[in-house]
Structures are given as structure tokens and as C-alpha cells.
C-alpha angles and dihedrals in degrees: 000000000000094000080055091053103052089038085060087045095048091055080045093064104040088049082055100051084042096059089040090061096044090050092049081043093053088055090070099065083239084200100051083045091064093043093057096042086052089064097049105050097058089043091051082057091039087055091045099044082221130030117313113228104286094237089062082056102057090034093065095026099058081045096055094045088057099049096047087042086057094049091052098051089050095054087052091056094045090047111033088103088065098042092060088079104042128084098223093046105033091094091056111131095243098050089051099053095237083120125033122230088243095056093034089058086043084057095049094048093038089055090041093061102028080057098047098045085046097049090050091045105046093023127020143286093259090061090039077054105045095042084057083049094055093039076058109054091042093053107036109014097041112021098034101027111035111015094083098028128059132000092246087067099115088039095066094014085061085066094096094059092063088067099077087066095059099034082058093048095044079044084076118021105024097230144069129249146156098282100062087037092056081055096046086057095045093057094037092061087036094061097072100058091049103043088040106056079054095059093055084057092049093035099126095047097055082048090058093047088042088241106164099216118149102248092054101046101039125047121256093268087063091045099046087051096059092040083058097044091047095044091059102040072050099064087027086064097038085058091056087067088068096074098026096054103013101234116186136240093281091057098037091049093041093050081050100045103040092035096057092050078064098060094043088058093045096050074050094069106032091048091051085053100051088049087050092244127159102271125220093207082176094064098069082033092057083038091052103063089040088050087059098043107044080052095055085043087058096040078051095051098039099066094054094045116086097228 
């Protein structure tokens, strides 16, 4: 009977630990995380010509992970008063209470310098600098400063996720150039049609938390509209990358090809709106992300291929 009980215990206790990691886990927006890493790596080839030592890889790339992993636990803490109200976020650890305010802040600080000190230790002083700089804009300028505050909120708040672009390109050469900047604009007018759309789905819940995003404060004509202008200033920018980095027939097809998939999802949604159709806001957001990384896939392949 007493060997029973501590066997039950001891699962206990394993089922406990588990669901402590996952909900650690779940503080790092594992899914933005993905997405970020998606747009280094390609740019750390693009900065070589070739492959870059595989050590130099996993060096910026875990230190990315960790610094965007901070920001997003941050941004839980700051807004788990908020995502209790909403559908998509009410399951948030924090929310939930599997992880307390207080450990959930340790988390954040203890990931923002453990990144920082990696990233100038494995890489150099201008990424260390450049990872603080995008933990800032997500957290200050975004989270504290914008969420709540103005509809324009995602479209200078995205700006942190433009970082990992240049973090992945300094990584390797130490230095910035034209090259890593056309990409940072590129993601950082992609970021609207993709974070929008996903509004509209969620409209009802930014209303509840009084969260002013642009698909939840304009009808689905407005919003459409601005989807459309965004996706195209998006694949206009991607082709830039062609003559200033001389990027090769596989990128420049591919920027052709995949963006204008893009716009053709985005004049989906706006034309369903203007007929007063029911809308699929999801469609241009799953786009979206195929769209990205199908692009940084391409910006990976061009620079080992001979032509």
C-alpha cells in the first residue's frame, strides 16, 4: 500500500514539473519564436555568401531565441490584466495562475541578461546591442506605450520584430549595411497585414479589454484597404533586395511568385468585405506567415546556388 502511494506521488510529481515547463514554455510565445528565428537564419547565409560555421548559427540564433523569449514574457506580465478577457489569451500562464507575476518577471530579467551576455560573448557587442534594442521596443515602446493606446499600436510596436534581421546579418559580419536595412523594412511593413486580419478574427475580444487594434476599431472595408496597401509596399520592398544585394533568379521569382500570392489574398479580403460578404480574415493571416517564410527560405537558397 505505501510503495502505491508514493508511486502516485511520484507521477504526481512528474505530471507537476511537466506542466511547469510547458507553462514557462508557453511564456515565450513559442510561435512568434519560430517565426523570428525563420528570418535570421537566411539573412546569416545572405551576410556570408555561403553557410556560416555552424557554431556562429546556433550562437545568434539561441540568443535570439532568448531575447525574443524575454520580451515575450514581459509583455505577458505587463498584460496579463488584459488577457484575461480575451479568448486567445485567457489560457496564458499567467492568467491562469500555473506561474505567479513575481516568477513570471524573474523569468523575463533573468532571459534578457543571460541573452545579452550570450550574444557579446559568442557574437559581438553591436548584436548584444541590437537584441537590448528589440526587448525594448516590444516592451516599452509597444506593450507599455502603444497597446492600449492608439490603433497604430502593431505598426510601430512591430518594430521589434524587425531586429532579428539585423541581429542575424551583425552576427556575421559585425557590422550593418543595406542589405539587412531593406529586410528590416520589409518585415516591418509586413507585420500589419499579418497582425490585422487577426484582429478582425479576435474583434470582439480587443473590444472587451479596450484594446484599440484596427481590425477592431474600423469595419472590415477600412481594414481590407490597409491589408491591401501594406501587402503591396511588402513585395515592392522584397524586390529591392534583387540589385542591392544581388540576389540571384530563385529570390527574385520567388519574391514575385509568393508575393503575389499575397496580394491576391489580401484583394480577397478586402473585395468580400465591400460586397458585404462574410469575410475569412485567417486566410491573408495564415498567408501571411507562408508568404515570410517561403521569402527567407528563398534569401537562404539564392546565395549557394551558382546563378
Amino acid at each position: 500500500m505505501a510503495q502505491a502511494s508514493a508511486t502516485v506521488e511520484l507521477e504526481r510529481g512528474r505530471r507537476s514539473v511537466g506542466s511547469t515547463v510547458r507553462a514557462y514554455v508557453a511564456l515565450t510565445k513559442p510561435r512568434v519564436l519560430e517565426l523570428l528565428l525563420v528570418t535570421t537564419v537566411p539573412v546569416m547565409i545572405l551576410a556570408q555568401g555561403g553557410m556560416p560555421s555552424l557554431w556562429l548559427v546556433l550562437a545568434a540564433t539561441i540568443g535570439g531565441a532568448m531575447s525574443a523569449a524575454s520580451a515575450a514574457a514581459f509583455n505577458m506580465y505587463l498584460d496579463r490584466d488584459i488577457d484575461a478577457h480575451m479568448r486567445r489569451t485567457k489560457n496564458r500562464p499567467l492568467v491562469t495562475g500555473e506561474i505567479s507575476p513575481r516568477a513570471g518577471l524573474v523569468f523575463a530579467w533573468t532571459l534578457a541578461v543571460v541573452s545579452t551576455v550570450w550574444l557579446l560573448v559568442t557574437t559581438n557587442w553591436l548584436a548584444a546591442v541590437l537584441s537590448v534594442a528589440a526587448i525594448f521596443f516590444y516592451v516599452v515602446i509597444y506593450t507599455i506605450l502603444l497597446k492600449r493606446r492608439t490603433e497604430q499600436n502593431i505598426v510601430w510596436g512591430g518594430i521589434a520584430g524587425c531586429f532579428p534581421v539585423l541581429i542575424g546579418w551583425t552576427a556575421v559580419t559585425g557590422s550593418l549595411a543595406w542589405p539587412p536595412f531593406i529586410l528590416f523594412v520589409l518585415v516591418f511593413l509586413w507585420t500589419p497585414p499579418h497582425y490585422w486580419p487577426l484582429s478582425m478574427k479576435y474583434k470582439g475580444d480587443y473590444q472587451e479589454a479596450d484594446v484599440p487594434m484596427l481590425g477592431a476599431t474600423r469595419d472590415g472595408l477600412q481594414v481590407g484597404l490597409q491589408v491591401i496597401l501594406y501587402a503591396w509596399a511588402t513585395v515592392a520592398c522584397s524586390l529591392l533586395l534583387t540589385p542591392v544585394a544581388g540576389m540571384g533568379l530563385v529570390y527574385t521569382v520567388s519574391a514575385l511568385v509568393f508575393g503575389g500570392w499575397f496580394v491576391f489574398e489580401a484583394h480577397v479580403l478586402y473585395n468580400r468585405a465591400a460586397r458585404g460578404e462574410q469575410i475569412k480574415p485567417m486566410r491573408v493571416f495564415h498567408a501571411s506567415i507562408t508568404y515570410l517564410t517561403l521569402l527567407f527560405v528563398a534569401i537562404a537558397i539564392d546565395p549557394l546556388l551558382p546563378f
